[in-house]
C-alpha positions as CSV (number, residue, x, y, z in Angstrom):
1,X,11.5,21.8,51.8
2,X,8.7,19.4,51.5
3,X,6.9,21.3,49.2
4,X,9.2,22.6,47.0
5,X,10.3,18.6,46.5
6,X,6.7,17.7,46.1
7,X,6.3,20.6,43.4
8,X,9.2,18.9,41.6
9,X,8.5,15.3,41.4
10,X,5.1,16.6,40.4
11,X,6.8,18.4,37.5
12,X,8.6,15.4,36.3
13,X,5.5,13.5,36.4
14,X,3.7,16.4,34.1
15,X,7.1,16.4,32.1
16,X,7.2,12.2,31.6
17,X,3.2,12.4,30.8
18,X,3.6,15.0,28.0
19,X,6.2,13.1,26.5
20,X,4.7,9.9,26.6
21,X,1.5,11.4,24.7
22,X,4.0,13.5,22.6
23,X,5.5,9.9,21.9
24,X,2.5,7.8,20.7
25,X,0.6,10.9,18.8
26,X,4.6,10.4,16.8
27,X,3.8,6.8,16.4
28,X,0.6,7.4,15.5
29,X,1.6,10.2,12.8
30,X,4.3,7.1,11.8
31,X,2.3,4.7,11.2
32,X,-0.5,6.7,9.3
33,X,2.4,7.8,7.0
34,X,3.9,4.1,6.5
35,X,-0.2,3.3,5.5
36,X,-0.3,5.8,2.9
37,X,3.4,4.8,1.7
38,X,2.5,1.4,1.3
39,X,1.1,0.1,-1.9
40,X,-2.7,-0.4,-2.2
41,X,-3.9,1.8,0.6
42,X,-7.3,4.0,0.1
43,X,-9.4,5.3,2.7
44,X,-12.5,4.4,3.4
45,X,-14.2,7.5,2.9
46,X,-12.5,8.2,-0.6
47,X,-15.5,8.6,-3.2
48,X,-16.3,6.2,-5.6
49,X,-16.4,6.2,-8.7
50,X,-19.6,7.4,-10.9
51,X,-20.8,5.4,-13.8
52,X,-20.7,6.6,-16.9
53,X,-21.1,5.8,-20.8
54,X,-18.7,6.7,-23.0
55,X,-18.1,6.5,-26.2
56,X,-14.8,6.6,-29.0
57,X,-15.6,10.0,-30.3
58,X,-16.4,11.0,-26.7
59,X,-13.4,9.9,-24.7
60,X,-11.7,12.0,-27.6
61,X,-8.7,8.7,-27.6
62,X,-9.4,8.5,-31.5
63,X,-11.7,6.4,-34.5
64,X,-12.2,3.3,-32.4
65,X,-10.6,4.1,-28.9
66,X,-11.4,5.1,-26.0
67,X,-9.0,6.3,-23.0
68,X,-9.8,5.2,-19.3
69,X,-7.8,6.6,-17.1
70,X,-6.6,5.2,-13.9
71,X,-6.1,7.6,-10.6
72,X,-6.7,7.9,-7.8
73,X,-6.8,3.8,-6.8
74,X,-9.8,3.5,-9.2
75,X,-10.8,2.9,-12.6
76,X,-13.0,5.3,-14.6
77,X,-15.6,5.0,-13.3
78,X,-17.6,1.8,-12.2
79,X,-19.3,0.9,-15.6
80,X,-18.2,2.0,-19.4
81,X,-20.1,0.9,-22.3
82,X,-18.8,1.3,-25.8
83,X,-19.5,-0.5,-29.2
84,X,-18.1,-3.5,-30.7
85,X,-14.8,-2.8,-31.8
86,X,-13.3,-0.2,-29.6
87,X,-10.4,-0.6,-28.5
88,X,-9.7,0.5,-24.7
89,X,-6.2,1.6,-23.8
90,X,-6.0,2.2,-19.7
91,X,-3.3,4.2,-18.4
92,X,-2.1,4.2,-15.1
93,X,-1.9,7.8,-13.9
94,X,-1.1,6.9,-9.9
95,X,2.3,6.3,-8.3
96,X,1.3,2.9,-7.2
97,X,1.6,-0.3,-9.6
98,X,-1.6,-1.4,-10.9
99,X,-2.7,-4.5,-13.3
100,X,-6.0,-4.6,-15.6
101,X,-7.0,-8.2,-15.2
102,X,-10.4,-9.6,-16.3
103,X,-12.4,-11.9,-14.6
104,X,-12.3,-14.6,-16.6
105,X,-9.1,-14.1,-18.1
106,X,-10.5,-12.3,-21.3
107,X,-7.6,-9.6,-21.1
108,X,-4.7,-9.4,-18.2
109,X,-2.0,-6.4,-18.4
110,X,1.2,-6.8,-17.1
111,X,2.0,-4.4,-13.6
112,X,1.4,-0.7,-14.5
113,X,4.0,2.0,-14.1
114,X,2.9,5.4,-13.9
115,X,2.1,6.5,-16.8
116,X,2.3,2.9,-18.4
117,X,-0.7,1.9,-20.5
118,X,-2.1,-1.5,-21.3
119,X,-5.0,-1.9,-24.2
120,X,-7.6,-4.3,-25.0
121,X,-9.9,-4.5,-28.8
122,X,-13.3,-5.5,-27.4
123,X,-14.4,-7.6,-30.5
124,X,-17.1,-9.3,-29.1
125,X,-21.0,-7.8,-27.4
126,X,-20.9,-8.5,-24.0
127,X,-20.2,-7.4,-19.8
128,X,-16.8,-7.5,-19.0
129,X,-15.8,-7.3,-15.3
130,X,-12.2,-6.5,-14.1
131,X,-9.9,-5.8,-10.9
132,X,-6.5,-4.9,-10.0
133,X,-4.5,-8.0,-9.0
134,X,-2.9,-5.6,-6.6
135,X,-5.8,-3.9,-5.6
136,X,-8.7,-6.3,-5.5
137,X,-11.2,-3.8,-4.0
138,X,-10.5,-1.7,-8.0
139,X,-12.9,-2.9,-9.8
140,X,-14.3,-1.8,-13.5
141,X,-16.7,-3.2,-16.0
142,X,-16.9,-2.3,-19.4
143,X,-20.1,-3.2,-21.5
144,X,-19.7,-3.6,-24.7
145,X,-23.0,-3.3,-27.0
146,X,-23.4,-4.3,-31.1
């Protein structure tokens, strides 16, 4: 009689430890998905975003355009140089909200919808830097050369 009651509160205990774990690897699961739900989260170990040069006839947007995509919470790449009159039309190809502001207030979109696009004329040589108001850690440059 001892031992069978002994077996049995030892089976609760292994019943009420499996569920707690069962529990908090739920939580866990939870919270991971409310991360990736909410607005503006990347992971660490997502890849950034190689530099590259492009130019109007390249990017294929048109005479005097060039198209810079924006997925994946980043911009094309980290660095884009095109020539003196291009104009640069980014287009927001993620779920999330996204802004194209300029340090220095040269150009500032409005919040991105997917699929919403926002375009700047660069009529001046120069470096341009920008971020995402929402998404500080997006950054792009675009270098514009005569």
């Amino acid at each position: 009689m001892i031992q069978t009651g002994l077996r049995l509160r030892t089976e609760e205990v292994n019943l009420k430890v499996s569920q707690m774990v069962f529990s908090a690897a739920a939580a866990v699961v939870a919270i991971l998905m409310v991360l990736q739900a909410v607005e503006g989260f990347r992971s660490p170990d997502a890849p950034a975003a190689a530099p590259v040069v492009m130019t109007p006839a390249a990017a294929g947007a048109g005479a005097g355009a060039v198209d810079l995509p924006i997925k994946d919470f980043a911009f094309p790449a980290g660095a884009v140089t095109v020539p003196v009159g291009t104009k640069a039309v980014w287009r927001n190809l993620d779920a999330n909200k996204h802004t194209v502001t300029a340090d220095g207030a040269a150009f500032d979109s409005p919040k991105l919808t997917k699929d919403a696009t926002f375009d700047h004329t660069f009529t001046v040589a120069g470096t341009f830097t920008y971020a995402c108001a929402i998404h500080p850690t997006m950054k792009g440059t675009v270098t514009v050369a005569p």
